[in-house]
TORPA-4810 file (N, C-alpha, C, O; in nm, 3 decimals):
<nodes>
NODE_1_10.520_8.281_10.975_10.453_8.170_10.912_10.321_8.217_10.852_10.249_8.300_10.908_X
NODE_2_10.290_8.152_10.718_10.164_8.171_10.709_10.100_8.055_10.701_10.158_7.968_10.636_X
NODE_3_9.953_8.014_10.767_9.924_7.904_10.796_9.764_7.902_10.636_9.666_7.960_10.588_X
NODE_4_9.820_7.831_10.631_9.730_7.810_10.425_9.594_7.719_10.453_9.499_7.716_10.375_X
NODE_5_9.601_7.624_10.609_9.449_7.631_10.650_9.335_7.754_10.636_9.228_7.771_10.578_X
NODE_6_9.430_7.830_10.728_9.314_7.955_10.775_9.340_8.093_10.774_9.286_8.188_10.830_X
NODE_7_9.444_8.082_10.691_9.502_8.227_10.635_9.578_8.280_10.722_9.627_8.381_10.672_X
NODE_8_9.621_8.261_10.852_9.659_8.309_10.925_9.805_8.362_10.875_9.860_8.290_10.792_X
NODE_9_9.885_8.501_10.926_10.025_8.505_10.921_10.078_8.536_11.083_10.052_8.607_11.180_X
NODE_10_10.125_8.482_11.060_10.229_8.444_11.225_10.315_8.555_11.246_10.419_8.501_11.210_X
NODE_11_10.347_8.665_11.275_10.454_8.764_11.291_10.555_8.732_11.413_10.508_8.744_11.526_X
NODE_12_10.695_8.691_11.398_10.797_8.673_11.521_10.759_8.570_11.611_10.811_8.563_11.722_X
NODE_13_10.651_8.473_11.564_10.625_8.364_11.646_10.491_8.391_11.753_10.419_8.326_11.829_X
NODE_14_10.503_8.503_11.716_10.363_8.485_11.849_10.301_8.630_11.814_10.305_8.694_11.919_X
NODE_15_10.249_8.703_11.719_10.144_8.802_11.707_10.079_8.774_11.588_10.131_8.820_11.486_X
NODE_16_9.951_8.695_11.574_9.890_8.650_11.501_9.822_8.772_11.421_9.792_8.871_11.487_X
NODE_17_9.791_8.769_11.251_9.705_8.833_11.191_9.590_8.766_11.116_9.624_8.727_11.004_X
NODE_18_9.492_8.749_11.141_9.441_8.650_11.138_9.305_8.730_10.991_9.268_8.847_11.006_X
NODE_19_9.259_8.657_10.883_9.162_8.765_10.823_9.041_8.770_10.892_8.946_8.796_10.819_X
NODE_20_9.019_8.755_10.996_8.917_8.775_11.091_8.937_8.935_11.131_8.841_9.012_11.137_X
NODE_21_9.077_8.976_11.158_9.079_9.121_11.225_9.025_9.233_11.167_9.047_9.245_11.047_X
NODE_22_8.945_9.337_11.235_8.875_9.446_11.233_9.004_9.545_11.209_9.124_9.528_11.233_X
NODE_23_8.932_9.656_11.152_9.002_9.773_11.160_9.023_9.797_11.291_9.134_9.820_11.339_X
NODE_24_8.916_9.793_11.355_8.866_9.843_11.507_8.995_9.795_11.581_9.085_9.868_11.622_X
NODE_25_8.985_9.628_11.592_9.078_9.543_11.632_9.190_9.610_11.611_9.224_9.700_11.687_X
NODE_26_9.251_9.580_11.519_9.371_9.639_11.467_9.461_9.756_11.573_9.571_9.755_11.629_X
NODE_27_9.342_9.857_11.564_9.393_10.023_11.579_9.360_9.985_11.764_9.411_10.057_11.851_X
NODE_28_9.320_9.931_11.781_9.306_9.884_11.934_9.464_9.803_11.967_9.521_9.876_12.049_X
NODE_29_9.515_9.735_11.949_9.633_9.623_11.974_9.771_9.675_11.973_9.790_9.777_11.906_X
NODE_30_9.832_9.644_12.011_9.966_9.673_11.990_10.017_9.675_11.918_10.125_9.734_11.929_X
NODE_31_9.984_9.612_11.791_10.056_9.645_11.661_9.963_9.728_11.589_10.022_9.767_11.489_X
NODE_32_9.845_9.774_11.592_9.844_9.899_11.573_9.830_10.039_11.632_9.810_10.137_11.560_X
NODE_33_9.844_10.047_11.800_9.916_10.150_11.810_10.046_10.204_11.807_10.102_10.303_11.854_X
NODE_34_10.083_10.093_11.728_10.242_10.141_11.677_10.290_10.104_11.539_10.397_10.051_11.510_X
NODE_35_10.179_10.146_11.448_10.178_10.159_11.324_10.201_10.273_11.289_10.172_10.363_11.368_X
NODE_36_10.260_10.306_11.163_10.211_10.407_11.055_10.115_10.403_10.976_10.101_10.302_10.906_X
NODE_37_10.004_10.535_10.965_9.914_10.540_10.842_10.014_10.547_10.731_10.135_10.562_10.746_X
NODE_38_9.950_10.535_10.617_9.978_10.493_10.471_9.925_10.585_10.396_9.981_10.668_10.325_X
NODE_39_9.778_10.563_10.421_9.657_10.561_10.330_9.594_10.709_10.372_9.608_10.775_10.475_X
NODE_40_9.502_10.739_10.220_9.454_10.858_10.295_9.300_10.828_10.272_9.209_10.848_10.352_X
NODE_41_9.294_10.789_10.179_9.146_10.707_10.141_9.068_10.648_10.229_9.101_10.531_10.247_X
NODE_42_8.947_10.696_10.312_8.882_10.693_10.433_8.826_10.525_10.418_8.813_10.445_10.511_X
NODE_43_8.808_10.511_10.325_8.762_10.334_10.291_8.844_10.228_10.295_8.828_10.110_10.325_X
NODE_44_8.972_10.319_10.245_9.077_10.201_10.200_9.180_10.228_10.258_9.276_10.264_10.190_X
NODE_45_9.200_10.216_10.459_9.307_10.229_10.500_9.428_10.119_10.486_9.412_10.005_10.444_X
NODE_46_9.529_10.165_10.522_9.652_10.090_10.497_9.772_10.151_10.605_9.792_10.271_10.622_X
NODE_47_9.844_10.043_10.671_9.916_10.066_10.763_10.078_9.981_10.742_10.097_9.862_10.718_X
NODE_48_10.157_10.066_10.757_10.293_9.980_10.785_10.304_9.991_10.956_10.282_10.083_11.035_X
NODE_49_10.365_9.808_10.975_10.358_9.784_11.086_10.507_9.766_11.132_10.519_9.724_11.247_X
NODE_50_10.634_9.793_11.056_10.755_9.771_11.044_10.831_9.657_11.027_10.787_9.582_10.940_X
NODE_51_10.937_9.618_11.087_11.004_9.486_11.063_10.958_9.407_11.186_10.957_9.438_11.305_X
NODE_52_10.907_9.259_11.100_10.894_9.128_11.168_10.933_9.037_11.098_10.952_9.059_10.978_X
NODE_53_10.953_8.921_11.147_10.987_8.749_11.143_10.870_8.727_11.084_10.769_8.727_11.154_X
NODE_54_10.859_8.704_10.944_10.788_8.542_10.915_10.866_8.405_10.840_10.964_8.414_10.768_X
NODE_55_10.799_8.283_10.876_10.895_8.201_10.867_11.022_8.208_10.866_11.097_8.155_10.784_X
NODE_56_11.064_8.301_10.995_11.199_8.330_11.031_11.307_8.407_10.975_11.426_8.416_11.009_X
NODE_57_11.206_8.489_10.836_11.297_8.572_10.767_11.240_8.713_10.784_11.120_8.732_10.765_X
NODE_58_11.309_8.799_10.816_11.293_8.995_10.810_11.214_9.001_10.695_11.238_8.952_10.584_X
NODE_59_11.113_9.070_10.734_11.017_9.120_10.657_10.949_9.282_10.665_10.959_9.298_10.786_X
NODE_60_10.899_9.385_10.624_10.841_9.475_10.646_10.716_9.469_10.583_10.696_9.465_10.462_X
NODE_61_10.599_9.468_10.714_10.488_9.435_10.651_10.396_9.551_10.673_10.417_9.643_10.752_X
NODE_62_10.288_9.537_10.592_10.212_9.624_10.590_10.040_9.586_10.566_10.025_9.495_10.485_X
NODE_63_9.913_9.643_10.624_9.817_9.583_10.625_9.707_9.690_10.536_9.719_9.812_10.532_X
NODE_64_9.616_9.623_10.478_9.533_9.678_10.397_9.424_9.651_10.415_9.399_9.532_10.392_X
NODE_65_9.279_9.757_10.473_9.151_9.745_10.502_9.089_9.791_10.392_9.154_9.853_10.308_X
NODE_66_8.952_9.768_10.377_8.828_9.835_10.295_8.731_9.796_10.413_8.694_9.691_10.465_X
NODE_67_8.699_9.967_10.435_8.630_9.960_10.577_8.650_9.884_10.696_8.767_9.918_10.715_X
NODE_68_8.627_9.817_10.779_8.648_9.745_10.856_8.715_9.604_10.821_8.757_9.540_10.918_X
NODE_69_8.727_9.554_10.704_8.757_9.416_10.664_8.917_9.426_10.655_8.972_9.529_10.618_X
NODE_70_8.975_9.329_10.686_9.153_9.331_10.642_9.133_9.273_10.503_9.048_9.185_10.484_X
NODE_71_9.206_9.317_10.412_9.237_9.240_10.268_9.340_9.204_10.230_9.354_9.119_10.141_X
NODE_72_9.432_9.260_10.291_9.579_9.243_10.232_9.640_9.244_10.357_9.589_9.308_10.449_X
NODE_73_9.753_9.173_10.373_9.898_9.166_10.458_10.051_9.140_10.365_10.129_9.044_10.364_X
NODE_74_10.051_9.258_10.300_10.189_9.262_10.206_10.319_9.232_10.276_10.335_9.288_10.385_X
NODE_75_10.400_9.167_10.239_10.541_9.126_10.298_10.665_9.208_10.207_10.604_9.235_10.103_X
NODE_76_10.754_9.242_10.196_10.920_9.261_10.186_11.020_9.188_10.241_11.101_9.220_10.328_X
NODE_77_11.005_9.072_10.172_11.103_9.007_10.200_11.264_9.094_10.213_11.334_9.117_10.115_X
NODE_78_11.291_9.126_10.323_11.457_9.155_10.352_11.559_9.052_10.316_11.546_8.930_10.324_X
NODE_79_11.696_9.141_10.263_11.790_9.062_10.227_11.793_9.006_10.086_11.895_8.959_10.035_X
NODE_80_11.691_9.013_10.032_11.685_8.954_9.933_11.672_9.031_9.750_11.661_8.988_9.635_X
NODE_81_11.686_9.200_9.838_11.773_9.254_9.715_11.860_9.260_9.718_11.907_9.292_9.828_X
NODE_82_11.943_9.239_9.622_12.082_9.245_9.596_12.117_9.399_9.607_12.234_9.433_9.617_X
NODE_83_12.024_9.483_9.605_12.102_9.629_9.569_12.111_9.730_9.431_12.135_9.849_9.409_X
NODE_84_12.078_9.612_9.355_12.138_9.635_9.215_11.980_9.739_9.167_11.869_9.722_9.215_X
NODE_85_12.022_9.854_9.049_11.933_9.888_9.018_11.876_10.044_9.071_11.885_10.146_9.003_X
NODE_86_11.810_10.034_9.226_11.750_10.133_9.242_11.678_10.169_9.257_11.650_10.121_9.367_X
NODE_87_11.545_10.274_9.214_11.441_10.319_9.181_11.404_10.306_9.111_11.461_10.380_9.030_X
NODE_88_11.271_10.211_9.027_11.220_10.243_8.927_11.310_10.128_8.852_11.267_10.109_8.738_X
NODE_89_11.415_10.051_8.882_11.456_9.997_8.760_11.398_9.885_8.749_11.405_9.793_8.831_X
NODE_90_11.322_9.887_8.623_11.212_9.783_8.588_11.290_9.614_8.601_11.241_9.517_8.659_X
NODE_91_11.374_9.618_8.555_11.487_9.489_8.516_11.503_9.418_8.652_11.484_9.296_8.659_X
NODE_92_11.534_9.484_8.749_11.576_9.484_8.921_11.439_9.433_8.983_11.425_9.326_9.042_X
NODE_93_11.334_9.534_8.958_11.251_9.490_9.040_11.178_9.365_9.012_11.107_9.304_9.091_X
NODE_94_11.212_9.324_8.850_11.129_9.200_8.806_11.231_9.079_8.860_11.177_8.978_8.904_X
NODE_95_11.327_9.084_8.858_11.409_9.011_8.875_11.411_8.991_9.032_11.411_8.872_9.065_X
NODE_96_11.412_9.093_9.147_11.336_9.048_9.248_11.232_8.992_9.319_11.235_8.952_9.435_X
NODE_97_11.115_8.993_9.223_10.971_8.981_9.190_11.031_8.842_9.215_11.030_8.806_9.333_X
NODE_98_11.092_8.742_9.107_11.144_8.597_9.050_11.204_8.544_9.225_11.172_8.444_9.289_X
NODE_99_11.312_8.670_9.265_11.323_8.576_9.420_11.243_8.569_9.544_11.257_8.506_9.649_X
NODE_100_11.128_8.679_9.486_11.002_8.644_9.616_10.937_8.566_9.590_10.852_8.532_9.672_X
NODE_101_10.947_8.501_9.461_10.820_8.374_9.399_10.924_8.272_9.475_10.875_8.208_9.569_X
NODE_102_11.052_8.253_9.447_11.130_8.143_9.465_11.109_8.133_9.606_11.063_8.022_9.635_X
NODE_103_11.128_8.222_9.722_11.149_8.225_9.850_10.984_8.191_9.910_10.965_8.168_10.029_X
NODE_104_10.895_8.192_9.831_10.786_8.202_9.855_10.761_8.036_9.831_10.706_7.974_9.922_X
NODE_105_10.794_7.975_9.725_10.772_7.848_9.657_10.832_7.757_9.801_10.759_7.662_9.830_X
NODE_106_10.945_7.777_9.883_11.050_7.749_9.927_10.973_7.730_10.094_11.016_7.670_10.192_X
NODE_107_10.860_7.799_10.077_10.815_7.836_10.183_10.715_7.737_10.227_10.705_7.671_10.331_X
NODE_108_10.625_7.748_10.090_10.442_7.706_10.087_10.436_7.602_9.953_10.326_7.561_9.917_X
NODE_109_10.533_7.571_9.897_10.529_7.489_9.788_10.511_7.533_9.690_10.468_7.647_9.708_X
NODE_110_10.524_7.497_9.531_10.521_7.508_9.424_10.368_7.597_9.400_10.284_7.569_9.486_X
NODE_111_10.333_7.673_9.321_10.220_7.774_9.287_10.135_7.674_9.214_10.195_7.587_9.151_X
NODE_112_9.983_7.676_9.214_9.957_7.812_9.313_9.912_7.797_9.490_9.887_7.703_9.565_X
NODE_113_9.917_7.921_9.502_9.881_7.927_9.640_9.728_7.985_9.684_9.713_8.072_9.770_X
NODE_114_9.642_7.935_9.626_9.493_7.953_9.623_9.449_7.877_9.697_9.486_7.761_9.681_X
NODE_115_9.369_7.900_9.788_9.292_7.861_9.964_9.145_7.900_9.938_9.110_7.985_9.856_X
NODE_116_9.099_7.858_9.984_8.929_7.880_10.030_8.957_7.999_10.113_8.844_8.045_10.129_X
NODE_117_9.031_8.070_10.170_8.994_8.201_10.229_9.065_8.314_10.185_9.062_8.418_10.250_X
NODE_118_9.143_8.299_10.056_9.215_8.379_9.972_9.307_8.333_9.893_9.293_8.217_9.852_X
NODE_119_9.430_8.417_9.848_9.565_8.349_9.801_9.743_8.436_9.902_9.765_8.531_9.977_X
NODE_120_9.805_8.348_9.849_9.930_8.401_9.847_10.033_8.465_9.692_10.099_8.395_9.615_X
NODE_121_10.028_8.502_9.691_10.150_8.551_9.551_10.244_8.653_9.544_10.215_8.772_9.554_X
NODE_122_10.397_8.594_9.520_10.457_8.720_9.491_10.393_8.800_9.351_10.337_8.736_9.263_X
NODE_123_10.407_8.928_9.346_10.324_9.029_9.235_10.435_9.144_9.226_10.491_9.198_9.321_X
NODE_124_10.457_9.172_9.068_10.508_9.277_9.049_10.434_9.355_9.000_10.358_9.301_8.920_X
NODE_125_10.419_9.480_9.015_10.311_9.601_8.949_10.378_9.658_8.898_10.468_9.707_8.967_X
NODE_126_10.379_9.691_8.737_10.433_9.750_8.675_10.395_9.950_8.708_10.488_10.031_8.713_X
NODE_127_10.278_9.982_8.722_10.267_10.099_8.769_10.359_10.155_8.852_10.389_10.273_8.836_X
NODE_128_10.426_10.065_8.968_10.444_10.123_9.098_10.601_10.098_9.068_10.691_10.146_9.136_X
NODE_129_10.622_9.999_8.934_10.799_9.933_8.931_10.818_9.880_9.058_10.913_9.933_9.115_X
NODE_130_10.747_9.776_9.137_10.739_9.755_9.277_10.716_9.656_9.252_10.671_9.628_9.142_X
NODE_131_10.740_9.566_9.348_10.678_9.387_9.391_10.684_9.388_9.537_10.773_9.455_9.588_X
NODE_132_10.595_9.316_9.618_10.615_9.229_9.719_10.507_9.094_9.705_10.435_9.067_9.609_X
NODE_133_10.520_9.024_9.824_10.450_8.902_9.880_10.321_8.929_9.928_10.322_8.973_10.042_X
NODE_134_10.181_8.913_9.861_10.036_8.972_9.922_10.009_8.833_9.941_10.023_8.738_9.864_X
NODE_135_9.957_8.839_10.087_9.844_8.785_10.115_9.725_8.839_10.118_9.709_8.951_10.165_X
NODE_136_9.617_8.761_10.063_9.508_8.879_10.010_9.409_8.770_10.048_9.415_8.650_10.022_X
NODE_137_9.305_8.846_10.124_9.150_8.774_10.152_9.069_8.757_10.052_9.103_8.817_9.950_X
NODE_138_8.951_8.679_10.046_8.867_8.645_9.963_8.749_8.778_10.012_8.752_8.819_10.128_X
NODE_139_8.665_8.829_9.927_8.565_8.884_10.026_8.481_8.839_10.083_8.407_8.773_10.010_X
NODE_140_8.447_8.842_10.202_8.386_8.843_10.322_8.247_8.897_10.317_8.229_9.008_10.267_X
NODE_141_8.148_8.828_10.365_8.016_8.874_10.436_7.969_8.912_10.497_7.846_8.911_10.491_X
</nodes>
């Protein structure tokens, strides 16, 4: 779940990520001593935390700091490529891009998804030929 009061995302019903969490936090808890680093960029770490439940669907998520602050909690929606395509195929990944907006709409309502403590959006990056689901913080003080 993600809760659009207070930004919160819910992982499997009961391991909260809340944009309150520290790096510190983080690398302290159980979901991150059983993360993967990402990142090599000493400012801008980034961690995959593997497969969890939100709003009850398989996801592989992954978290994004600048220094101590969380900014991002990216989702992969599972199941929901068809397969088709591959690597890099621009056509595929936009066209998946369209069923993380839909699954996303399906979720939290019609766009946009702009909060007083950030947003939600599916995003395709053409650089990366990639999309997922960011939840992304506002910056912090």
């Amino acid at each position: 779940m993600i809760d659009t009061k207070i930004g919160t995302v819910l992982l499997d019903g009961r391991d909260a990520i809340a944009p309150s969490l520290t790096l510190d936090a983080f690398l302290s808890s159980a979901l991150g001593r059983g993360a993967q680093s990402c990142g090599v960029a000493v400012d801008w770490p980034w961690f995959s935390i593997g497969q969890h439940k939100v709003f009850g669907d398989a996801c592989t998520i992954t978290l994004s700091f600048h220094k101590q602050a969380l900014t991002t909690v990216s989702l992969f929606v599972l199941g929901l490529d068809d397969g088709a395509g591959g690597d890099y195929d621009v056509d595929a990944t936009i066209a998946l891009n369209a069923r993380f907006e839909a699954w996303l709409a399906a979720k939290l309502g019609p766009p946009p998804h702009t909060y007083p403590w950030g947003n939600v959006a599916a995003v395709y990056d053409p650089r990366s030929v990639s999309t997922a689901v960011f939840v992304a913080y506002s910056k912090r003080t």
